[in-house]
C-alpha positions in Angstrom: -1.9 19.1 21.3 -1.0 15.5 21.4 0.8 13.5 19.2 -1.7 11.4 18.1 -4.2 13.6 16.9 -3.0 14.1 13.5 -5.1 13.3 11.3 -7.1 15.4 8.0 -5.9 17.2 5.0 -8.7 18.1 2.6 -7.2 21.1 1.2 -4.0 19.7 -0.7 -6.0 19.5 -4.0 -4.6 21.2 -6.9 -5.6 21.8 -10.2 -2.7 20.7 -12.8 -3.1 21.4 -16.8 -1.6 20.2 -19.2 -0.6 17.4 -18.7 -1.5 13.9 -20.5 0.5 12.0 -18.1 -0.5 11.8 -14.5 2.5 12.9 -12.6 4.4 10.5 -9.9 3.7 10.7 -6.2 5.9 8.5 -3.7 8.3 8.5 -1.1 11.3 10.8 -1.2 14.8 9.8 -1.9 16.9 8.3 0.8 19.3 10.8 1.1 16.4 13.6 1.9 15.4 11.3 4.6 18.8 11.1 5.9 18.9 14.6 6.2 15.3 14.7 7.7 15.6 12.6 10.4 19.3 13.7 11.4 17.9 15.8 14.1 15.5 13.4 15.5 15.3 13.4 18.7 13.2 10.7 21.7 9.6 11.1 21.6 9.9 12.2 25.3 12.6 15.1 24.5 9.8 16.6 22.0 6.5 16.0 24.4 9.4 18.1 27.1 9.1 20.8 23.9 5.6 20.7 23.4 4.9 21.5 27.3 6.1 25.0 26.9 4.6 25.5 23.3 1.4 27.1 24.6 2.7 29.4 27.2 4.8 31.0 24.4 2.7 31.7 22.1 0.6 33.5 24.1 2.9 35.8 25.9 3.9 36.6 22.3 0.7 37.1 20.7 -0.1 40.7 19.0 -3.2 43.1 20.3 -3.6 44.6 16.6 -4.7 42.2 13.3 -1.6 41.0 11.4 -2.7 41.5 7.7 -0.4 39.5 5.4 -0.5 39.4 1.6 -0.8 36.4 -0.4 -0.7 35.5 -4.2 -3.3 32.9 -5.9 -1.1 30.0 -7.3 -3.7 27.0 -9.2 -6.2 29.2 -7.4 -5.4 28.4 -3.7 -4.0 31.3 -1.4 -0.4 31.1 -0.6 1.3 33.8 1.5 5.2 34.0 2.9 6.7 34.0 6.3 9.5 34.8 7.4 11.7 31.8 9.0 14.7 32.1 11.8 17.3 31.7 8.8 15.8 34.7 6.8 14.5 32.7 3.8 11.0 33.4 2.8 8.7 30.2 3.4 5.6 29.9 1.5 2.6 28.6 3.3 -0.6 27.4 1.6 -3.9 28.9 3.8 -6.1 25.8 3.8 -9.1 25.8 5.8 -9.1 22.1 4.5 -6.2 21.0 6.9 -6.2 20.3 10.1 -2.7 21.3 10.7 0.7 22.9 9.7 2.3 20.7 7.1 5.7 21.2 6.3 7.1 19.4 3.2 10.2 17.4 3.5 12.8 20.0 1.5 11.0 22.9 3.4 11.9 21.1 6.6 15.8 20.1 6.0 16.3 23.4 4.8 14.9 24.9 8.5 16.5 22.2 10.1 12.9 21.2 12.1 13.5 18.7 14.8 11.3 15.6 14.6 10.3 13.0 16.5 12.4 9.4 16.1 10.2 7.5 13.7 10.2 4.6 15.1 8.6 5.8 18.4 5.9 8.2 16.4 4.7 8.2 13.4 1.3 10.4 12.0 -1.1 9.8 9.3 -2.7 12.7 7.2 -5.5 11.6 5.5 -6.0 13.3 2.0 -8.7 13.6 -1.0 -7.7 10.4 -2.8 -5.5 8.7 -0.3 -3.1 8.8 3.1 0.6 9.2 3.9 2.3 8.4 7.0 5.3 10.7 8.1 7.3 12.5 10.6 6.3 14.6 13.9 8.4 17.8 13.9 8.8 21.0 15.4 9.0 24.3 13.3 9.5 28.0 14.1 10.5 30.4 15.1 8.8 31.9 12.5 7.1 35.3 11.8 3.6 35.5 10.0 3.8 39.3 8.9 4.5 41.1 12.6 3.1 37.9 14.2 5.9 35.7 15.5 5.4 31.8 16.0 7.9 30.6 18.9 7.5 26.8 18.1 4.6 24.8 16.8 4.1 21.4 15.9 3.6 20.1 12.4 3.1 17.3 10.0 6.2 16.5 8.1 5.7 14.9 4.9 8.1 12.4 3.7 6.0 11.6 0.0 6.1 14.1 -2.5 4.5 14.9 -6.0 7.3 15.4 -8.9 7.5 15.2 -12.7 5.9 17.4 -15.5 7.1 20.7 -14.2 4.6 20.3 -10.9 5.0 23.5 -8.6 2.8 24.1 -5.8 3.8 24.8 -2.5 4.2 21.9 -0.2 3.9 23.2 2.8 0.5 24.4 4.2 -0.5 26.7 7.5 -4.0 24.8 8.5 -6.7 25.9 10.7 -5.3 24.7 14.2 -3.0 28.0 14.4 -5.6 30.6 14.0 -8.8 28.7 15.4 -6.3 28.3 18.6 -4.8 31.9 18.8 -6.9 34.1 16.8 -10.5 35.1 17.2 -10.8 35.9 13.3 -9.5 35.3 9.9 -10.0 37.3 7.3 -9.6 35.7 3.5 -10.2 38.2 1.7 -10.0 37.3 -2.1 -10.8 40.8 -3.5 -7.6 42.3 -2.0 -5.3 39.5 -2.1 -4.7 39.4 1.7 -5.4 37.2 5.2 -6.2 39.2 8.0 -5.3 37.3 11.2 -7.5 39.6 14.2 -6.5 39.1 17.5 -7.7 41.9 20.0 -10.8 42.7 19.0 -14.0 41.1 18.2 -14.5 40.8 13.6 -17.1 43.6 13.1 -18.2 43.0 9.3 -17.7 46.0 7.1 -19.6 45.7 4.0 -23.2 47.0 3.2 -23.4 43.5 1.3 -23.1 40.4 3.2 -24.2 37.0 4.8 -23.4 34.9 7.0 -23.9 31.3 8.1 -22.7 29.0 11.4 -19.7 26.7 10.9 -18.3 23.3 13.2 -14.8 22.5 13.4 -14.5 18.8 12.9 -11.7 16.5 12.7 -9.9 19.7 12.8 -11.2 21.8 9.3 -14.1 24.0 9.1 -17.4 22.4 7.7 -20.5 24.6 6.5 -24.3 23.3 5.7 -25.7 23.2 2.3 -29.0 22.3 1.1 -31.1 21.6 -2.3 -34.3 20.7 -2.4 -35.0 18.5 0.7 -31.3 17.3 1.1 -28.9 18.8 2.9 -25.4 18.3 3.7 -21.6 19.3 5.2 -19.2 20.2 3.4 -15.9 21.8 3.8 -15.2 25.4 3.3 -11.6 24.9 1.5 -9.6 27.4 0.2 -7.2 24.8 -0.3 -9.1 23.7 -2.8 -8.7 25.1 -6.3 -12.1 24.0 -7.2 -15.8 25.9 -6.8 -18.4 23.7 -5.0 -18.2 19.8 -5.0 -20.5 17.0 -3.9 -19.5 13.7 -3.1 -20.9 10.5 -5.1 -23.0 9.7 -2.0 -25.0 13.5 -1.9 -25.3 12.7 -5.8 -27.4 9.9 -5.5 -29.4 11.8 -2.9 -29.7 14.5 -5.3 -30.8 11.9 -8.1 -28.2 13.4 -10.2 -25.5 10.6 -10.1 -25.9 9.3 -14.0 -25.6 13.0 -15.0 -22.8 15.4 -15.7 -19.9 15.9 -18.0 -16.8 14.2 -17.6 -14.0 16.9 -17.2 -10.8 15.8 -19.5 -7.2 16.7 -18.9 -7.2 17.5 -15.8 -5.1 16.1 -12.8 -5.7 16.1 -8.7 -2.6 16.0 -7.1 -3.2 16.0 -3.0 -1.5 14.7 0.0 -2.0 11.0 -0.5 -1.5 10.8 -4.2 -2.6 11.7 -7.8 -5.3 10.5 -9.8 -6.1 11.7 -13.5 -10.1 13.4 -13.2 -11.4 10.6 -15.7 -10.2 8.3 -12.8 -11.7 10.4 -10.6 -15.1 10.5 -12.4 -15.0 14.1 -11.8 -18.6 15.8 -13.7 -19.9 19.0 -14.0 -23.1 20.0 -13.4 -25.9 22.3 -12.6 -28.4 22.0 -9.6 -31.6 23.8 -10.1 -30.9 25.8 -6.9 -28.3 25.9 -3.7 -28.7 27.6 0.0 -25.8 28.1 1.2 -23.7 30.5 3.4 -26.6 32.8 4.0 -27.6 33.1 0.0 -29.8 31.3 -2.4 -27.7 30.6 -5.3 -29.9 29.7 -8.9 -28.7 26.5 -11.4 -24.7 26.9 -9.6 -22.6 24.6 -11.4 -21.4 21.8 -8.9 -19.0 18.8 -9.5 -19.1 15.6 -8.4 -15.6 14.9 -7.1 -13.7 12.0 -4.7 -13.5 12.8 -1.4 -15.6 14.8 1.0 -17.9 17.5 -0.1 -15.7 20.7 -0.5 -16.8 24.6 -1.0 -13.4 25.9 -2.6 -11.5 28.9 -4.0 -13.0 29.3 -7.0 -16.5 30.4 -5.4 -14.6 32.3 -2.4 -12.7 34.0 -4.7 -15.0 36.9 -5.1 -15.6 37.3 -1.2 -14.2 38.7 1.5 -14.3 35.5 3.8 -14.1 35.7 7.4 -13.9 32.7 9.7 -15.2 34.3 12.9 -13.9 32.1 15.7 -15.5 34.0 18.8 -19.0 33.5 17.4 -18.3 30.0 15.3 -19.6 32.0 12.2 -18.5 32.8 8.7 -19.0 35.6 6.8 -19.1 36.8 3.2 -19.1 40.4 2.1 -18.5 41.9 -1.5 
């Protein structure tokens, strides 16, 4: 865990309605970074931190899964922990980020060390743009029975405001469990994450598939194919959207001039807004997918800024597990 491996956030991409002005993103008021960086400490004071972080959170890791439930909020799965200070923390589960992310009010209000700014600074790379901000520390905290000594995070110091915008700022990625679980368990039909620890995932439903994943540049990434073209995408349940392919895999497909322009809509992600006529976003249909372990006839895909993304609104009918042991994922209904 070094502090210069900071790097993706896919996930962060949020479906806001509504709204006929696209709402402002930029850095946060000077007196929130004054309280931000008030406990910011030498770069070598946190690396001394970061040397024990490891140790701890094994010796404190449970034998039996931790299942915690979460509510959809603009479609993405958010859950709450429970912080040192007693106040409920809401965490985004995004298999699109590469790390926890703490937003800036979440962190003054848990008083997370940082590092000094001018010594460190990180970059998270979003959907439609980048931010640089703070290196801090956050815990303890307690995800159901699970309890999380210390663990470094991305603090943000931009944030998205105006027009009534809500979503939750702060995000649990997929370093934590890919690191100290050997399963996850989304499982949209009961509204819960089920972080495994012990024992090995056994899949429970008569009805399932399953298909090989990679971790790269820290978030999971799946194959798809149509046709003759195939390509990675990110599984994303940070993502409120179904399945999206990039402008490149559209022109592979032969389906760039095609597609209906979605209206209204705005992407709000780390890194910035953009309106989805700015974004070109289109919907349309491909005469057939592969994907996960199915074969899925005429799905509706859109074409969409960014990477290629697999989101919440197809998961949402699975249970999805991200088996860790065996680099697999599975989907049973």
């Amino acid at each position: 865990m070094s502090l210069c491996s900071w790097g993706w956030v896919s996930g962060l991409v949020l479906l806001f309605t509504g709204c006929q002005v696209v709402p402002q993103h930029g850095p946060v008021s000077a007196r929130t970074m004054k309280a931000l960086t008030r406990k910011a400490e030498p770069k070598q004071a946190f690396l001394s931190r970061l040397n024990g972080v490891d140790q701890a959170m094994r010796e404190l890791l449970p034998k039996a899964p931790v299942r915690v439930p979460w509510v959809l909020q603009l479609n993405t799965p958010v859950i709450q922990v429970r912080s040192e200070r007693a106040r409920p923390v809401r965490l985004m589960l995004d298999t699109g980020a590469a790390r926890l992310v703490m937003g800036a009010q979440s962190a003054v209000e848990l008083g997370l060390p940082t590092v000094k700014a001018d010594e460190v600074q990180a970059t998270m790379i979003g959907v439609v743009g980048k931010e640089t901000g703070l290196i801090g520390m956050a815990g303890p905290f307690w995800v159901g029975d699970w309890q999380i000594p210390a663990y470094p995070c991305f603090v943000r110091t931009f944030q998205t405001s105006g027009h009534q915008v809500a979503y939750p700022e702060n995000i649990l990625g997929v370093d934590l469990p890919a690191r100290y679980c050997r399963y996850l368990t989304l499982d949209y039909l009961r509204k819960e994450a089920v972080f495994g620890f012990g024992q090995n995932f056994q899949p429970q439903a008569c009805q399932r598939s399953s298909a090989p994943f990679v971790i790269r540049e820290g978030v999971i990434f799946i194959e798809l194919q149509s046709g003759q073209v195939k390509w990675q995408a990110i599984l994303d349940s940070g993502s409120f959207n179904g399945i999206e392919i990039s402008e490149t895999i559209a022109k592979q497909l032969g389906v760039q001039d095609q597609g209906r322009v979605v209206q209204g809509l705005v992407l709000i992600a780390v890194g910035g807004t953009v309106s989805s006529q700015e974004a070109r976003l289109r919907t349309l249909q491909l005469p057939s997918l592969q994907m996960l372990g199915g074969r899925y006839e005429k799905p509706e895909v859109d074409i969409a800024p960014g990477i290629p993304r697999v989101g919440s609104e197809f998961l949402r009918d699975y249970r999805v597990t991200l088996d860790f042991d065996q680099r697999r994922v599975w989907l049973e209904w």
